[in-house]
C-alpha positions as MATLAB code, in Angstrom:
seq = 'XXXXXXXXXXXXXXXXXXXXXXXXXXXXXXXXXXXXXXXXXXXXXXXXXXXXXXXXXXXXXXXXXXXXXXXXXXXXXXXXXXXXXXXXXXXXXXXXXXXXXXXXXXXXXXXXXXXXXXXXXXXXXXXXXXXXXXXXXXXXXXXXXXXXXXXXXXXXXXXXXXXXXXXXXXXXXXXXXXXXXXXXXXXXXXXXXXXXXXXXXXXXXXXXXXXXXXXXXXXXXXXXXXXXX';
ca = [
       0.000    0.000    0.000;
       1.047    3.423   -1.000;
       2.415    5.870    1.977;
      -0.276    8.383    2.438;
       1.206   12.343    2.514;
      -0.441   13.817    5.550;
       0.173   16.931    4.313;
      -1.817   16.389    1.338;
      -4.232   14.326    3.330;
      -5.018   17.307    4.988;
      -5.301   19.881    1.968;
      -8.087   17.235    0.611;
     -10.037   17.022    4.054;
      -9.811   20.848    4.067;
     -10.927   21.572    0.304;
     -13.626   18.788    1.043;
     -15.028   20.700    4.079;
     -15.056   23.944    2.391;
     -16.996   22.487   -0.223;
     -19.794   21.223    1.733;
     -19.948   24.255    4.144;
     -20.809   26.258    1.172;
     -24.676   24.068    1.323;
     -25.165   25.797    4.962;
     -27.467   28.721    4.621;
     -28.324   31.093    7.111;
     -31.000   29.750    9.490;
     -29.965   25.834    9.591;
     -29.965   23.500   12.368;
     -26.134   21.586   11.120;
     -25.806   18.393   12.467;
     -21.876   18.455   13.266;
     -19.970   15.383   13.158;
     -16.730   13.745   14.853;
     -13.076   13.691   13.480;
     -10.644   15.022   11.825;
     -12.051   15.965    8.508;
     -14.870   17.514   10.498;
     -12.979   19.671   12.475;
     -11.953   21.468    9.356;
     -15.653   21.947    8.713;
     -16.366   22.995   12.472;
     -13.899   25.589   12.097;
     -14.933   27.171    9.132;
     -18.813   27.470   10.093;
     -16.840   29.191   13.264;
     -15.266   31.428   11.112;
     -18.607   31.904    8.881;
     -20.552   32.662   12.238;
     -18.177   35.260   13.632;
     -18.985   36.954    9.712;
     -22.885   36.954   10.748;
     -24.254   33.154    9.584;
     -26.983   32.607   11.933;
     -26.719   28.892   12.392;
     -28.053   26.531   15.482;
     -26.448   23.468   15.648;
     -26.462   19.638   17.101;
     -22.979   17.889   17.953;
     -22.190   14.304   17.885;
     -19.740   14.074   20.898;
     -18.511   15.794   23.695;
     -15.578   16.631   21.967;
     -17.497   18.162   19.227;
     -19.772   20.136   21.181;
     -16.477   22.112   23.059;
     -14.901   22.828   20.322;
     -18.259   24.293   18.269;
     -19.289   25.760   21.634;
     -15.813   27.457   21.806;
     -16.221   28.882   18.121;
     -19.581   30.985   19.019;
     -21.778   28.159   17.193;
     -25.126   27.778   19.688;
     -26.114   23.707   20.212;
     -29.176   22.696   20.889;
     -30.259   19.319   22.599;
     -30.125   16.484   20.000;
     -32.665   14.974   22.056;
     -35.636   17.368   21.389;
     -34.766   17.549   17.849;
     -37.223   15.923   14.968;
     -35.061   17.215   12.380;
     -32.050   18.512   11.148;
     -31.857   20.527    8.076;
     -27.871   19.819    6.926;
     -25.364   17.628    8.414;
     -21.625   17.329    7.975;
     -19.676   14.374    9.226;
     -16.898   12.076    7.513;
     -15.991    8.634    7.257;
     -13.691    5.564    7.354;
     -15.115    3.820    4.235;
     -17.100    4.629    1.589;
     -18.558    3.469   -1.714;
     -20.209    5.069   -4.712;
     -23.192    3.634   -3.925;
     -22.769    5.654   -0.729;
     -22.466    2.663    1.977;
     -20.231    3.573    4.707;
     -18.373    2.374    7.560;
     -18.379    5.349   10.332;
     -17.235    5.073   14.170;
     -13.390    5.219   14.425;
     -13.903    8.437   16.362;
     -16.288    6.100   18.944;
     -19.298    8.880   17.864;
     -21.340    6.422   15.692;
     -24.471    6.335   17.515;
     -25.308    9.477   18.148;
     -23.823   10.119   14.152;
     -25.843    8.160   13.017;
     -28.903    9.715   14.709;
     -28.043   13.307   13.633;
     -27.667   11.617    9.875;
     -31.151   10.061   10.463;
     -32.475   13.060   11.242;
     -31.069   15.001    8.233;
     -32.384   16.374    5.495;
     -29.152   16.704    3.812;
     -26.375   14.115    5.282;
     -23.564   15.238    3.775;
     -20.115   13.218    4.210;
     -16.392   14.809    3.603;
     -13.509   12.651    2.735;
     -10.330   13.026    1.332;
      -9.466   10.262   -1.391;
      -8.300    7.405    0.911;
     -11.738    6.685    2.209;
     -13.185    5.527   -1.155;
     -13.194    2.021   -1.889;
     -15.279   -0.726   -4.188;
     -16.369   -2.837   -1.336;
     -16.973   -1.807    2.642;
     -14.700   -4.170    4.981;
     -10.956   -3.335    5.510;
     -11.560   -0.858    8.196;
     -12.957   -2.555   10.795;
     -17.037   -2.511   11.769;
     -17.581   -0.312   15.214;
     -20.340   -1.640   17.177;
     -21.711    0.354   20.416;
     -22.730   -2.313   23.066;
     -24.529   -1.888   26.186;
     -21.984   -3.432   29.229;
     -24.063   -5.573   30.566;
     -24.817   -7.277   26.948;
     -21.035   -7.487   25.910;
     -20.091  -11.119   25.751;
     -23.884  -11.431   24.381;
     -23.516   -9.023   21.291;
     -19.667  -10.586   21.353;
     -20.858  -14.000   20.261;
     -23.276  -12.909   18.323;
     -21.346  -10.979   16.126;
     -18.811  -14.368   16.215;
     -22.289  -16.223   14.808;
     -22.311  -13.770   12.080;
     -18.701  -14.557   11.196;
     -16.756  -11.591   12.284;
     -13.715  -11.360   14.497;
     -14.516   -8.934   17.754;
     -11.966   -7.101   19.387;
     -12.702   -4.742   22.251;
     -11.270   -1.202   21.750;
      -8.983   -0.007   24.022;
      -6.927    2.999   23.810;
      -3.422    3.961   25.714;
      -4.551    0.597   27.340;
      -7.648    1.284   28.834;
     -11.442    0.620   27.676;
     -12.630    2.647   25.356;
     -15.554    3.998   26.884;
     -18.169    6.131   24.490;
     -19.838    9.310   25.301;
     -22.814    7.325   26.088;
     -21.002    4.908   28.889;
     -20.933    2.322   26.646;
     -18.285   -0.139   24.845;
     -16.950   -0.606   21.375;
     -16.273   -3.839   19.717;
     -14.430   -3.732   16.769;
     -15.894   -6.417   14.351;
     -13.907   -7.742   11.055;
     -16.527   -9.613    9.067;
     -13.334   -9.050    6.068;
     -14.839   -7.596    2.761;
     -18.308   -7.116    2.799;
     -20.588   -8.589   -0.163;
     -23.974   -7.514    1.337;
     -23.328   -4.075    3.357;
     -27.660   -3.701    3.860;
     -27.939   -7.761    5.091;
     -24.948   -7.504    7.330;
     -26.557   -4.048    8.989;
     -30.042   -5.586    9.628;
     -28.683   -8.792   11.110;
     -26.895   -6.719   13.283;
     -29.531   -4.596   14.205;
     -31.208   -8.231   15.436;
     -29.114   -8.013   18.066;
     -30.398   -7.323   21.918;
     -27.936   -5.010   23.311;
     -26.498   -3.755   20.386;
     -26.690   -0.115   20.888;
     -25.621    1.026   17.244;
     -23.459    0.009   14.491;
     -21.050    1.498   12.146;
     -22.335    0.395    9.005;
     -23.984    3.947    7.362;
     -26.479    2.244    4.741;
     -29.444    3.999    3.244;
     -28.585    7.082    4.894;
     -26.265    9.456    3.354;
     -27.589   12.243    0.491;
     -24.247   12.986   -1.022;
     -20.106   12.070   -0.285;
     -17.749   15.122   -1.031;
     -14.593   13.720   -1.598;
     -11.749   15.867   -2.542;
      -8.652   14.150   -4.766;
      -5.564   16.596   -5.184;
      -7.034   19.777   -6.933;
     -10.545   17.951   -7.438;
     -13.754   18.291   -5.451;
     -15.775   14.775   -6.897;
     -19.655   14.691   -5.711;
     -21.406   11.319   -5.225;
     -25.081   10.627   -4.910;
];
C-alpha cells in the first residue's frame, strides 16, 4: 500500500469541508460530526458565524460540542430535535453507492442519529476513504456493558472477528457509557444484510455500518472536489 502524505491528506479534508460548508445557509440547524475531517468543517462554520451566519447546531460528541461551543456556534439538545436541516460528518469507508463504515472516532451512535435526522447528510472525505467494497476498516459496534459477551458471540455467529477497543490501554468507553467492539466480518458482499442482522441483536446499541442514509459524499482528490449521490 502506498504511503499516504499527511500533508496532502489534509489539503483534501480541508478543500472537502469547504466544499460542503458552502450548502449551509443562514438559518440551519447543522448536524456536526466527529473527526478530523470535520474539524476542518467545524472551524470554518466558526469562522462563517463570527462573519454573521446565523446557524443553530447539534454535535455528535462531547468533543465536538467544546470545540463548536468554543467557536460561538449555539447547540441545541439532539434529544428534542425531529429534524435537522444539513449535516456534515466524515468517514472511514465509503462506496459510490454511498455505503459507509463510520465510528473510528467512537461517535457512531449518536452520528448516526443526527444523519437520520437530516435532510441533507452530507459526508467529507479526502481520497483514501473511497473504496469498491466496505470491509478493511474494521465494523464499530456500540454495546450496552451488561450485553457485551452477548452481542460478542453474536457478532462471532455472524462470522466476524470482535476485538474490544482499548486505547493507551484502557477501555474505550463512548460518550454514552458504553463499549466498542471492533468487528472484522473481512470484505463485505452484502453491506444492507450484514446491517439488519446486526440490528437483530439485543444489546447492540448502534453500528457502524452507514447504509441507506447518506444524500451525497464530497470527496476531494488533489485539486478535485468529486460529488457522489
Amino acid at each position: 500500500m502506498a504511503t499516504i502524505d499527511k500533508t496532502q491528506q489534509d489539503a483534501e479534508k480541508l478543500a472537502a469541508a469547504l466544499a460542503a460548508v458552502k450548502f449551509v445557509k443562514d438559518g440551519d440547524v447543522v448536524g456536526l460530526g466527529t473527526g478530523s475531517t470535520t474539524t476542518f468543517a467545524i472551524k470554518e462554520l466558526g469562522k462563517r458565524v463570527k462573519e454573521g451566519l446565523k446557524i443553530k447546531a447539534a454535535a455528535s460528541s462531547i468533543r465536538t460540542e467544546e470545540l463548536a461551543k468554543s467557536l460561538g456556534i449555539e447547540i441545541l439538545d439532539l434529544g428534542f430535535l425531529s429534524k435537522i436541516d444539513i449535516s456534515i460528518d466524515g468517514a472511514d469507508e465509503f462506496t459510490e453507492s454511498l455505503d459507509l463504515i463510520k465510528g473510528g472516532g467512537g461517535a457512531l451512535f449518536r452520528e448516526k442519529i443526527i444523519a437520520s435526522l437530516s435532510k441533507n447528510a452530507i459526508i467529507i472525505t479526502d481520497a483514501s476513504k473511497k473504496v469498491k467494497k466496505l470491509g478493511a476498516f474494521t465494523v464499530p459496534v456500540e454495546v450496552i456493558p451488561l450485553a457485551y459477551q452477548y452481542v460478542f458471540d453474536q457478532i462471532n455467529e455472524l462470522g466476524g472477528k470482535g476485538v474490544l477497543r482499548s486505547v493507551d490501554n484502557k477501555t474505550f468507553i463512548t460518550d454514552n457509557g458504553n463499549l466498542i467492539i471492533d468487528a472484522d466480518f473481512g470484505l463485505i458482499d452484502d453491506p444492507e444484510k450484514l446491517s439488519t442482522d446486526l440490528n437483530q441483536i439485543n444489546g447492540l446499541l448502534a453500528h457502524g455500518l452507514f447504509i441507506n442514509i447518506t444524500s451525497k459524499v464530497i470527496m476531494s482528490e488533489e485539486t478535485d472536489i468529486i460529488i457522489f449521490e
